[in-house]
N, C-alpha and C positions, 0 to 999 in steps of 0.2 A: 287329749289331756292325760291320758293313760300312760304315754310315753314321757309325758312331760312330767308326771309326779317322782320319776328316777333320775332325770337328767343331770341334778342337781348334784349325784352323785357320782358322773361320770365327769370328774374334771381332769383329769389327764390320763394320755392313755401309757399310763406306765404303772409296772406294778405298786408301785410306793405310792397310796394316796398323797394327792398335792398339799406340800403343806404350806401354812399360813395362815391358817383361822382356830380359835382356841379348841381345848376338848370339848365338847360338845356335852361329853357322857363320862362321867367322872366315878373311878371305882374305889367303894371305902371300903379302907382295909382293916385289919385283923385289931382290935383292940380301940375303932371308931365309935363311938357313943353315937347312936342311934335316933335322929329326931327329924320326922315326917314335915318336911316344908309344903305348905299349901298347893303352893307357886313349882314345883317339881312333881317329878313320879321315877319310882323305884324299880329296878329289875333285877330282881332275885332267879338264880340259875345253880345249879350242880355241875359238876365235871366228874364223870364217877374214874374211878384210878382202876386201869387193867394193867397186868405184869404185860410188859412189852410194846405196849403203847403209849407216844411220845404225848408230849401237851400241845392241843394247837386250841388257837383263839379263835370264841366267834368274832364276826364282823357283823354290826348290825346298823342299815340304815333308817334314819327317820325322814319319813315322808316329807318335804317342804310345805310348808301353808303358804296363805294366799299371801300374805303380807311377804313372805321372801319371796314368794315366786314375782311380784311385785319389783321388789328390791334389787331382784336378778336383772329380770329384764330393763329397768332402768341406767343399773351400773352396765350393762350391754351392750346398750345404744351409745352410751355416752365414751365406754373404750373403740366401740365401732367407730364413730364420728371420725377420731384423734387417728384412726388406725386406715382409713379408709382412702386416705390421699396417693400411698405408698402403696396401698393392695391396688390402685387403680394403676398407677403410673408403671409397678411390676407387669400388670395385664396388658397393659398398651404397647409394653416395650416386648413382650415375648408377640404380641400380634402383628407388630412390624417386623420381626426377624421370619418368624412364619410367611408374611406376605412375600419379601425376598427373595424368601428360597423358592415359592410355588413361584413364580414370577420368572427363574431363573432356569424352571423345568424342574426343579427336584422335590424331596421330601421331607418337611421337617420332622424332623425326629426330638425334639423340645415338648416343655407340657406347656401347654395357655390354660391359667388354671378359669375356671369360671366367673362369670363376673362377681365383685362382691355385695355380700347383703346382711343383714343381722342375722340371718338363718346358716348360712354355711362360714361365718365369720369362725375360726378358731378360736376359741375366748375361754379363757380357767380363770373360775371365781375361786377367791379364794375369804371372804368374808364372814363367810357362814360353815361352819361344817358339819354335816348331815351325814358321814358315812365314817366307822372310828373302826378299831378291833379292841378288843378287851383283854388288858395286861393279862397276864395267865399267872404272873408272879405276884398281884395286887389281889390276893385271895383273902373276902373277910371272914372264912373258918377254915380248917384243914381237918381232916380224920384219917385215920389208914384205909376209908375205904371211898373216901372223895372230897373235891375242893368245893364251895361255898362261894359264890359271887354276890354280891351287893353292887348295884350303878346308880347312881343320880343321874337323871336326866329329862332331857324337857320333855314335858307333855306332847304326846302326838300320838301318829301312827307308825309302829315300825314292821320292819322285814327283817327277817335274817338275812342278811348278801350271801353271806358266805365264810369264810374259813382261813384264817392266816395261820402260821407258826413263830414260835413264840421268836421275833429277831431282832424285838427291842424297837423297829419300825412300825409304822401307821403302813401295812399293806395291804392286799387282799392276794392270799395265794390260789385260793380256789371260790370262783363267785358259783353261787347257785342259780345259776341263770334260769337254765332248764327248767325249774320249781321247786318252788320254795313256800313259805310261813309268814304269814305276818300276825299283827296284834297289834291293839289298842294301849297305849297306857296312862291313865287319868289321873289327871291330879291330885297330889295329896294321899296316893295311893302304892301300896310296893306289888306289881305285876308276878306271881310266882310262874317262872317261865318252865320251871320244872328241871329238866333235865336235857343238857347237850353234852353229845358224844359227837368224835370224828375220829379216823383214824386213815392209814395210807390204805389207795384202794386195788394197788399191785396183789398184796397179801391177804387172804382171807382171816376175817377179821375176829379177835374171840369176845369182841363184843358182839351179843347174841341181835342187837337189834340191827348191825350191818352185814353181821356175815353172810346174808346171802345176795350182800350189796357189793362186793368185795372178791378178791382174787382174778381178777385180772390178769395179771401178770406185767412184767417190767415195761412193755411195748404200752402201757398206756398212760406211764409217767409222759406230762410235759418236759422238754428237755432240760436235763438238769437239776429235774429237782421231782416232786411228787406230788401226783394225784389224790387228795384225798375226797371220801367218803363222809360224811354227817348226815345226823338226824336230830331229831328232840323225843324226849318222854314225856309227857303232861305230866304234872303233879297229882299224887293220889296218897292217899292213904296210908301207903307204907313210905312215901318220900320225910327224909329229914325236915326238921324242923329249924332254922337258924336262930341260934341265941342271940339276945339281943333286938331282933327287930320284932317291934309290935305287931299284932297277932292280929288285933283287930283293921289294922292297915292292907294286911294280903287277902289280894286272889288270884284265882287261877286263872292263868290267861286265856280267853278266850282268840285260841288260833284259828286262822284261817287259809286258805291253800290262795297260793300268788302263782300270778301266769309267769310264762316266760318274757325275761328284760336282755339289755344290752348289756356290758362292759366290756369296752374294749383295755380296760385295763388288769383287768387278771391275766395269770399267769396259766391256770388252767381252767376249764368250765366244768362243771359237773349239775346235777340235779340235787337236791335232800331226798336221802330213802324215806320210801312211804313212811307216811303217819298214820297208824290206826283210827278211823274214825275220824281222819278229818283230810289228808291230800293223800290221793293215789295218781296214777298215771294209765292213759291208754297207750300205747305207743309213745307216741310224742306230745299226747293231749295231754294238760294237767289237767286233774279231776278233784273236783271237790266233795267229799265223799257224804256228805252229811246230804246236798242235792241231787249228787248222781249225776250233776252237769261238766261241762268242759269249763275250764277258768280261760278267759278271755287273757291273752295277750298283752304285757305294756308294752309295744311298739306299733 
């Protein structure tokens, strides 16, 4: 089930999430009047502003429940069915070319892909969408020294994926596969996510909480474009306060450290730099730092 609680968000393996299904996570912007719906929950976030560092979006998934995961595998079976004549009759027809040639002494050199089934069926749902980036232009405050996020969105449990730049596209440029954060977000409630930072991870970084995540060098850009680097800050004390949204509504997210997932549709993979006191790494183990244990894997 581990592997199954992400799948939902691997619908195509291209960088441009698949589109077709509404926003999911809807951001209000600068001058939106403020009122806590029961039925939703809130995700309050900062983007602090360094000279020289570009804006890139997070990407944040929300876990599926049971009733979608449900819903999936019924609309599944049901594109399987319709789909299943023509994946047979492909298979049949590459296994008699195959028999042919062995027959005739030689080698096929053709694929016979495997038989088919609802598990290796190729199938993008596109009904529900659980995996969004967050406009970086839909900012609900601005100051000279950071931008202000506000999201509406359904109640659940989310992740951070990962990291796009700003292209006007639903993508994911950099998933954090490796490990990453997630959180709770309750209804009727605005989640203060704190603070997220990213930046490219070629250059060392002058924000203090990557740079020694950072410098690289150009040999670690994916082709064509860049690597970047993210983290989060928890909210504390000295963080901003957002005008407008009710006081009594926010808390601090309670983060958690997430194993390593799939996506074969990023463009590049990276991990989130440590979090104090809540995801470290051994190597390759994510670590949860509150237990001291290793975070089990979603695959």
């Amino acid at each position: 089930m581990k592997y199954r609680m992400f799948f939902l968000a691997v619908l195509s393996a291209s960088p441009v999430i698949a589109k077709g299904p509404p926003r999911d996570m809807v951001e209000m912007k600068a001058g939106t009047p403020v009122s806590i719906q029961k039925d939703r929950s809130y995700l309050l976030f900062r983007v602090p502003k360094h000279h020289g560092v570009p804006n890139f979006e997070p990407v944040f998934l929300r876990i599926p429940n049971a009733e979608e995961m449900k819903l999936y595998e019924a609309d599944r079976e049901a594109s399987f069915a319709l789909a299943a004549p023509k994946l047979i009759a492909e298979r049949d027809k590459q296994l008699s070319k195959q028999a042919a040639v062995r027959a005739a002494g030689g080698t096929y050199s053709g694929i016979v892909p495997p038989a088919p089934t609802t598990q290796n069926f190729n199938y993008t749902w596109t009904r529900i969408g659980n995996l969004q980036n967050i406009d970086a232009a839909a900012a609900f405050a601005k100051s000279a020294e950071e931008a202000t996020y506000l999201v509406e969105v359904k109640p659940g449990d989310y992740v951070l994926f990962g990291a796009s730049w700003p292209s006007g596209l639903a993508s994911v440029h950099v998933c954090f596969c490796l490990g990453t954060v997630g959180f709770a977000a309750e209804p009727g409630k605005v989640v203060d996510l704190g603070y997220f930072m990213a930046d490219r991870a070629k250059e060392k970084s002058v924000i203090p909480e990557l740079a020694s995540e950072t410098g690289y060098g150009p040999s670690s850009d994916p082709g064509g474009t860049y690597l970047l680097a993210g983290t989060v800050r928890a909210v504390g004390p000295e963080s901003s306060r957002a005008t407008g949204v009710p006081r009594d509504a926010v808390e601090p997210a309670r983060y958690r450290a997430v194993g390593k997932y799939l996506y074969p549709g990023a463009v590049g993979i990276n991990r989130l730099v440590p979090v104090p006191g809540i995801l470290d790494y051994d190597g390759g183990a994510v670590i949860d730092v509150q237990s001291g244990k290793q975070v089990p894997d979603n695959f």
